[in-house]
FILO-941520 format. One record per atom (N, C-alpha, C): z, y, x. Coordinates in steps of 0.001 Angstrom, whole numbers, padded with zeros to 6 digits, always signed. Example, Ala and Ser with C-alpha at 12.3 -4.5 7.8 and 13.67 -1.06 7.14 Angstrom:
BEGIN
+007800-005690+013190/+007800-004500+012300/+007800-003300+013200/+007080-002250+012850/+007140-001060+013670/+007870+000030+012900/
END
This chain:
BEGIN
+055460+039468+016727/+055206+039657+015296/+053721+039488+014975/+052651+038556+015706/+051565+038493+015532/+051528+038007+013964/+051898+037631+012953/+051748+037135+011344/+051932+038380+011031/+052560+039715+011299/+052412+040873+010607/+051498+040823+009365/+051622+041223+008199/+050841+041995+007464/+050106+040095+006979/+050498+039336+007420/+050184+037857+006452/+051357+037539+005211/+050851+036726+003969/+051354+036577+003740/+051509+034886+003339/+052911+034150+003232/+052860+032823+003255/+052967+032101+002315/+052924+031084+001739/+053209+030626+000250/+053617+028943+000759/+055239+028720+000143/+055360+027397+001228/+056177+026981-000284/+055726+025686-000563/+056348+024572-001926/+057585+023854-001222/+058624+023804-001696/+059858+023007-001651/+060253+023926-000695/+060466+025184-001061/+061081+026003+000384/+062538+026591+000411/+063193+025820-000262/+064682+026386-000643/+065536+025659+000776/+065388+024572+000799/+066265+023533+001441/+065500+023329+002971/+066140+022495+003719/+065565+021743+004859/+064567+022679+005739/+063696+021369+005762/+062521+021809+006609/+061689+023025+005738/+061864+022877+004427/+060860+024317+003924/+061356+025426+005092/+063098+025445+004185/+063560+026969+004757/+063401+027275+006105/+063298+026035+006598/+063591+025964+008333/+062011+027136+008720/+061073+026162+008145/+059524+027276+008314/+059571+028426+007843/+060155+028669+006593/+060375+030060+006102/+060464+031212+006946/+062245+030762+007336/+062368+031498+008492/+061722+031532+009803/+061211+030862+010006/+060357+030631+011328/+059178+031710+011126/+058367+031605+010266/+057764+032811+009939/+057138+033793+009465/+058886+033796+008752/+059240+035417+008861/+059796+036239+010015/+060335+035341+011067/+060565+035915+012087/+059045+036150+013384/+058097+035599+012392/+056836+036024+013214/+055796+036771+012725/+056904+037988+011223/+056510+039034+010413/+055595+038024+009595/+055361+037160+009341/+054987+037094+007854/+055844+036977+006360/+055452+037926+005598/+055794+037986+004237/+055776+036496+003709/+056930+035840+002461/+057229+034866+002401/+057205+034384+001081/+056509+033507+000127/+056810+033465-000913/+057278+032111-001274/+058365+032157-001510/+059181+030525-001825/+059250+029829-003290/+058882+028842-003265/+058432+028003-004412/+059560+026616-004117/+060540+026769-005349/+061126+025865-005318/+061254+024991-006969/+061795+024164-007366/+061544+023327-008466/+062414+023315-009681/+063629+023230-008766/+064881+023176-009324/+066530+023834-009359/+066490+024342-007579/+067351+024851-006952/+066894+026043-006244/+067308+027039-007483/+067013+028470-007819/+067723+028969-006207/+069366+028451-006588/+070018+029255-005483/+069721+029266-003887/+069044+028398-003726/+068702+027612-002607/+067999+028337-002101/+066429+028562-003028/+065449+029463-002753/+065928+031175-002705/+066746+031586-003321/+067548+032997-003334/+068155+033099-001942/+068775+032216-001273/+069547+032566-000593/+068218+032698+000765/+067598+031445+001003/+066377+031462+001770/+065685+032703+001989/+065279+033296+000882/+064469+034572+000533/+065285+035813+001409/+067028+035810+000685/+067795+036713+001625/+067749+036685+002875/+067621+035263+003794/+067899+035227+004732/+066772+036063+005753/+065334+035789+004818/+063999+035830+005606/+063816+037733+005133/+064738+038372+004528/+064483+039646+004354/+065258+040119+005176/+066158+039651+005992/+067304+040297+007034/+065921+040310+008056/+065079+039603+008282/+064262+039297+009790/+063032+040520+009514/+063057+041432+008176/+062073+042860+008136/+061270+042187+007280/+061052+041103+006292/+059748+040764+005688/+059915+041115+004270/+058990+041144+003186/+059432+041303+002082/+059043+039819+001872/+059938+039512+000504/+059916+037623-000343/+059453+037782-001523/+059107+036654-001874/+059227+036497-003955/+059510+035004-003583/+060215+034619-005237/+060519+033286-004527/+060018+032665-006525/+059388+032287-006580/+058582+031477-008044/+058647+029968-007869/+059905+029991-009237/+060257+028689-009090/+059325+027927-010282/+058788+026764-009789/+057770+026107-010781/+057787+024970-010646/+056928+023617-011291/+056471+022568-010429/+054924+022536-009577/+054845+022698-008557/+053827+022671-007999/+052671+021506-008525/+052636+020315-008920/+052722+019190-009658/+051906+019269-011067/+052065+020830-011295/+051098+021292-012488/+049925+021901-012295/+048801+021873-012363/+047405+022534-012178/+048411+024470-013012/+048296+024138-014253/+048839+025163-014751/+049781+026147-014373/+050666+025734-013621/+052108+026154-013251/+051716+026741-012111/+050749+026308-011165/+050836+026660-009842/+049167+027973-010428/+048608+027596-011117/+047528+028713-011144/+048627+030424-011727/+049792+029986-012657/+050459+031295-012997/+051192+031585-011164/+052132+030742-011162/+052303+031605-009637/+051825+031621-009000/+050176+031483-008825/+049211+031853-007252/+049252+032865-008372/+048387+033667-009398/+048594+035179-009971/+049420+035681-009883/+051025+035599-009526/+052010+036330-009917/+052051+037045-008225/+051932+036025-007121/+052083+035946-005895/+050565+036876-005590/+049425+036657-005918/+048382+037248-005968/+048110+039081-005858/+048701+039188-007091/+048854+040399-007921/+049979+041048-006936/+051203+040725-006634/+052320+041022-005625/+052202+041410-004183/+051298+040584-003779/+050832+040631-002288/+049609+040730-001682/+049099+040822-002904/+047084+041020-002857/+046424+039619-002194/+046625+038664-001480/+046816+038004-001075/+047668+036572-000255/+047176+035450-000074/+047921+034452+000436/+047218+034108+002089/+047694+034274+003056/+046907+034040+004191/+047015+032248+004672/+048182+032208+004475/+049045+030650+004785/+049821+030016+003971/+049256+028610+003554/+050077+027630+002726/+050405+026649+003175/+051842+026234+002847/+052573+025457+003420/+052441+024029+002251/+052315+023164+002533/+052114+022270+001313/+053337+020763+001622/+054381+021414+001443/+055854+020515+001797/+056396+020049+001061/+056449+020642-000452/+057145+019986-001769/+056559+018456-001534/+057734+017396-001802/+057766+015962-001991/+058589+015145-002926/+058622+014081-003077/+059773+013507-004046/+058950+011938-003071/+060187+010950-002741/+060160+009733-002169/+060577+008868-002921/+060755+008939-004033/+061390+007215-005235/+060720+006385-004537/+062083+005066-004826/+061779+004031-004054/+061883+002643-005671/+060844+001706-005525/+060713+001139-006697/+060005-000048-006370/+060425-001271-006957/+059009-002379-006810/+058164-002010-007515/+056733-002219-006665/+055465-002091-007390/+055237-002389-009204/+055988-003928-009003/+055393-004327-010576/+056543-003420-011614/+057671-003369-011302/+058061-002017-011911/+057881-001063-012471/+056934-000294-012015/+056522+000928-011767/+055433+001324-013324/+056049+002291-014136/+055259+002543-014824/+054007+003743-014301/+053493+003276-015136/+052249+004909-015509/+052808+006107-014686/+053615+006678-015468/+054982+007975-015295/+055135+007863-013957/+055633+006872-013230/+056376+006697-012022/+055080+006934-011038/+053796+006572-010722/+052894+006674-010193/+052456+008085-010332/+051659+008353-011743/+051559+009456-011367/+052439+010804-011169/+053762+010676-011114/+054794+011949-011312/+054670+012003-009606/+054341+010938-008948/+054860+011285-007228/+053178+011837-006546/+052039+011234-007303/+050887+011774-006821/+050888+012708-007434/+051250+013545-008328/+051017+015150-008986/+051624+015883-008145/+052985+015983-007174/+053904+016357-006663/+053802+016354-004845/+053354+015021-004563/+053104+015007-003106/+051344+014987-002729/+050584+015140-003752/+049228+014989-003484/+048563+016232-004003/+048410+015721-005384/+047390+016921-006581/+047975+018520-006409/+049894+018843-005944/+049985+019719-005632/+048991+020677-004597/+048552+019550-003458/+048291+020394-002387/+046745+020954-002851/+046219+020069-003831/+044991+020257-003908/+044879+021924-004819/+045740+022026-005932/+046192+023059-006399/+046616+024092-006021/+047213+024107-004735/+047669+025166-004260/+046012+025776-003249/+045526+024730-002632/+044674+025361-001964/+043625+025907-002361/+043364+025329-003965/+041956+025685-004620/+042368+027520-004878/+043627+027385-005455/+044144+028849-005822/+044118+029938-004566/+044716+029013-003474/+044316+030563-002526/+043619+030919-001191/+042872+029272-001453/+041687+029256-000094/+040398+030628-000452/+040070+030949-001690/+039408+032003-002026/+039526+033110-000590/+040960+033849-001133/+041371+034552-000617/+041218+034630+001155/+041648+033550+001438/+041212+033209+003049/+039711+033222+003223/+039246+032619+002304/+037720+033065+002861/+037280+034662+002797/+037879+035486+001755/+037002+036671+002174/+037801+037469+003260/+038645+037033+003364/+039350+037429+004908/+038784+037283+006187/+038102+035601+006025/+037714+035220+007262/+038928+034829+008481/+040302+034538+007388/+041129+033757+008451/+042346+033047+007290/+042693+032178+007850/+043623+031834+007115/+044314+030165+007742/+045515+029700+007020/+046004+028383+007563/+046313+027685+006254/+046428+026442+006801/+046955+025320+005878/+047630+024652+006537/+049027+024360+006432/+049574+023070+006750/+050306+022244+005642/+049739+020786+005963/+050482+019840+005015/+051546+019125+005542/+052537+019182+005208/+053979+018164+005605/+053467+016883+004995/+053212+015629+005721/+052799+014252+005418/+054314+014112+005605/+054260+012710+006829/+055254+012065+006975/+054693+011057+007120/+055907+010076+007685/+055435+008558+008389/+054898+008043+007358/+055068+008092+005963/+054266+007520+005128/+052723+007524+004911/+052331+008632+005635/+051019+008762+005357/+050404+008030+006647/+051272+007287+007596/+050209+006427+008473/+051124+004899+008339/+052262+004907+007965/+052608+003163+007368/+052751+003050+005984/+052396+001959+005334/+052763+001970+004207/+054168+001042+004125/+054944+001635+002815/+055979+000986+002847/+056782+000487+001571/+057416-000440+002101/+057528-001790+000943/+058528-000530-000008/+058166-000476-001601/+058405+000303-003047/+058565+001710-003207/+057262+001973-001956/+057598+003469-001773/+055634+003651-002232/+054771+002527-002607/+053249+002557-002857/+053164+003863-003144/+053148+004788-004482/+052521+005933-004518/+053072+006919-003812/+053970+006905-002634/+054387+007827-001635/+052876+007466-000380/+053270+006005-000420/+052458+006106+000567/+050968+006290+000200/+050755+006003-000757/+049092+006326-001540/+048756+007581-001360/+049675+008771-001620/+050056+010323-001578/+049588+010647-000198/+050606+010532+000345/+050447+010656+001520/+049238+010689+002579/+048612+009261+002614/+047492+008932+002935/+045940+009960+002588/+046440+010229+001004/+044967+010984+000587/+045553+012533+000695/+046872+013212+001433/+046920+014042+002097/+046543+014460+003275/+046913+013375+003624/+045906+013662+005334/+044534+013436+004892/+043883+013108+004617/+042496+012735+004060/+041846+014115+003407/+042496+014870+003002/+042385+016373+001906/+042476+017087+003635/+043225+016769+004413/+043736+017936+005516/+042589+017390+006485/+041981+016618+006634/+040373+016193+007946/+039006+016917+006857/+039225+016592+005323/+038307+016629+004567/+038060+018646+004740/+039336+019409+004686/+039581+020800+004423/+038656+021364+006021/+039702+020893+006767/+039408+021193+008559/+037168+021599+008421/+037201+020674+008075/+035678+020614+008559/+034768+021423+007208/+035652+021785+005990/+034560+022614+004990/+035035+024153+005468/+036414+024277+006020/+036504+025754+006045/+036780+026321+007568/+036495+025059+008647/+036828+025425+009653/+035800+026892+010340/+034706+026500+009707/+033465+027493+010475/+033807+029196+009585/+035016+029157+008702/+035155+030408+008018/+036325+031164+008831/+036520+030592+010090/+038540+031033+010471/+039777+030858+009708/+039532+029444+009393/+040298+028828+008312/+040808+027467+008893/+041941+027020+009447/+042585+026124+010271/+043453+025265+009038/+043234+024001+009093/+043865+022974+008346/+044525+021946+009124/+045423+021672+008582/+046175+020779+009766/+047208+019736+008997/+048169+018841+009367/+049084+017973+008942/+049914+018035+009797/+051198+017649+009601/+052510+017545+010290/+053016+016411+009872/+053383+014882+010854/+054185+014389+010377/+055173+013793+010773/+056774+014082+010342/+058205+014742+010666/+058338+012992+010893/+059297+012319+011731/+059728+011691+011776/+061676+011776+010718/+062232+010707+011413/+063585+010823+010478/+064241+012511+010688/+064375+013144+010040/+064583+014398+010347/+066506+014807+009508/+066923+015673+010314/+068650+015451+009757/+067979+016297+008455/+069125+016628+007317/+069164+016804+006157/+070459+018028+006310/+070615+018469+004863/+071704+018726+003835/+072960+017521+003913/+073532+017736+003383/+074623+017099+003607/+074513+016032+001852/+073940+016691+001035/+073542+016434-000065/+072481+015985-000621/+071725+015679+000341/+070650+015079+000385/+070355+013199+000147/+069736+013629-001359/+070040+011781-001698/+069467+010499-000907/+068516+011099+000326/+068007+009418+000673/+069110+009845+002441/+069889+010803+002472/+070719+010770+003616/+071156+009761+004327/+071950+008714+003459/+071769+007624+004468/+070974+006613+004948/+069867+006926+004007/+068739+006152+004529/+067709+006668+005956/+068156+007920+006011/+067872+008692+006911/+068477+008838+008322/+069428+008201+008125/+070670+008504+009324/+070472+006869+010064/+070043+005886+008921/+070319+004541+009620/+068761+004583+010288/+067858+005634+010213/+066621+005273+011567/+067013+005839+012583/+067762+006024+013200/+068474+006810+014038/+068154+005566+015665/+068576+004653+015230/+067928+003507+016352/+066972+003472+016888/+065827+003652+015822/+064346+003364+015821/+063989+004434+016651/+064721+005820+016739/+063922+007128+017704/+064337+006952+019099/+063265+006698+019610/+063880+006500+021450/+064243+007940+021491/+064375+008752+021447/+065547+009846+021740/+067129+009639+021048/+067022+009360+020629/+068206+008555+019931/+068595+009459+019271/+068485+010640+018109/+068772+011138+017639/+068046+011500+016545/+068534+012303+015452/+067174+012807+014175/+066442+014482+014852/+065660+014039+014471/+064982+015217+014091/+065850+016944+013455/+065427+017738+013979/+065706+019132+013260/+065163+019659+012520/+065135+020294+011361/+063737+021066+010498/+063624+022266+011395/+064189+022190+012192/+063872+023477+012937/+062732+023321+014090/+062473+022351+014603/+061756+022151+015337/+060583+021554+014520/+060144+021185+013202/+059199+021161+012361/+058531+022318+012165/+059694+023245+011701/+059205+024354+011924/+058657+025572+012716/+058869+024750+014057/+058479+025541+015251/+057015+024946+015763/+056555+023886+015444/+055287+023219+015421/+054485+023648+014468/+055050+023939+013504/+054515+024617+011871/+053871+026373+012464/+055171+026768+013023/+055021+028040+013748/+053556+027960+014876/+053516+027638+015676/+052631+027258+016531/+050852+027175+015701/+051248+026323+014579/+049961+026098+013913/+049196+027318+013277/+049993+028104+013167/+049895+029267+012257/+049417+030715+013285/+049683+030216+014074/+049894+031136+015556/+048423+031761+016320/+047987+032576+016143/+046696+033033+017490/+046696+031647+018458/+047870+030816+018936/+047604+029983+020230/+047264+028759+019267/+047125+028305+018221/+046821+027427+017403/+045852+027246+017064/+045275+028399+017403/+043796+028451+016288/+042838+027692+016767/+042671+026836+018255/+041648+025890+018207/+042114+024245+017707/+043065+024261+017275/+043563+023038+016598/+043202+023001+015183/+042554+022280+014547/+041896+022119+013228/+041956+020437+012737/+042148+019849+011625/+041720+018753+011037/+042499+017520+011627/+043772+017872+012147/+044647+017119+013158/+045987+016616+012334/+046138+015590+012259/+047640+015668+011958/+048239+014907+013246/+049590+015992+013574/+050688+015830+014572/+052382+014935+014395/+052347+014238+015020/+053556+013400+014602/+054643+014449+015649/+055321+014099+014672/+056434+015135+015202/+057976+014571+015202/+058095+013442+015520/+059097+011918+015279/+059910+011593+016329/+059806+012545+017435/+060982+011878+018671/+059844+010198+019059/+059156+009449+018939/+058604+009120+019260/+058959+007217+018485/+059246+007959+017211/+059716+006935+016202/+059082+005687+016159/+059811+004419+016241/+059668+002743+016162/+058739+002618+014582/+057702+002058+014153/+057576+001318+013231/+058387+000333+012515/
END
């Protein structure tokens, strides 16, 4: 139970790989606060699950995506838990589109969501980690943030200046006990309901293990990062892909 007495703040944490970290740790006593968008129940049930393992939850559903939205729930979460020790920065959206397509809207709705979120979340509760003198960041990238890929541009634009925010973070707050890091998941299994599912299932070739990915084992690398045995890892992003084909 070394996270005792931390508390976590993780975006898109209803489903998948969020919940998968959720629970991961809360079972390593950190307190949990789940931020989901759309799917209230998702995040409810998550929250239940991570209060059976002894932690207390809040679960503030918003768009992360908003400067505004995310400054009311870092206060609500603030005020609740006196603090945020660890942010998880996982909320994404992947639309797939030709470039010349692509309006205004379409560009920036996926950089507000997979980018400007993270920047928002951290401005709100890196404070806090500093007068602590400890704290984590991890960002969920993805293969996008080291290939780019054909009508996925502002995923992969996102992406890219996520890891770029996570080398840029590493080195302003590393000298405070403040660890920044990236994760990025190869084809990973899903929900059953999950809309790019079969696009997900047909890289299944490409992983010389020949299989997908678990959010559970995202989340056990996630775990690790967050961890006393983590703490000399800083400004790194980790592929975490079964050892995925380009």
């Amino acid at each position: 139970m070394e996270l005792e007495k931390k508390t976590t703040f993780i975006s898109g944490g209803g489903k998948n790989i969020g919940r998968s970290i959720a629970l991961n740790l809360a079972g390593s006593g950190s307190n949990i606060v789940l931020n989901g968008a759309t799917d209230l129940d998702a995040c409810n049930k998550t929250a239940s699950d991570a209060e059976k393992l002894g932690v207390k939850t809040m679960v503030l559903m918003g768009n992360v995506g908003s400067s505004d939205e995310v400054r009311t729930m870092s206060e609500k979460a603030i005020n609740h838990f006196g603090s945020i020790d660890i942010v998880i920065n996982n909320a994404a959206i992947r639309p797939s589109k030709p470039f010349l397509e692509m309006t205004d809207a379409d560009w920036h709705n996926v950089l507000d969501i997979d980018l400007n979120s993270a920047f928002y979340t951290c401005r709100a509760f890196a404070g806090g980690m500093l007068e602590k003198g400890w704290g984590r960041i991890v960002n969920i990238t993805g293969m996008n943030a080291i290939h780019g890929y054909k009508g996925r541009a502002p995923v992969s634009a996102a992406k890219h200046g996520l890891w770029g925010l996570t080398k840029s973070l590493g080195k302003e707050f590393g000298a405070s006990g403040i660890t920044t890091n990236a994760i990025s998941p190869g084809p990973i299994d899903t929900d059953g309901d999950h809309p790019q599912r079969e696009h997900i299932l047909s890289m299944v070739p490409r992983v010389p293990l020949g299989r997908l990915g678990k959010p559970e084992e995202i989340a056990a690398l996630t775990g690790f990062l967050c961890s006393n045995g983590g703490a000399f890892v800083n400004g790194q992003m980790i592929n975490c892909n079964g050892g995925t084909e380009t």
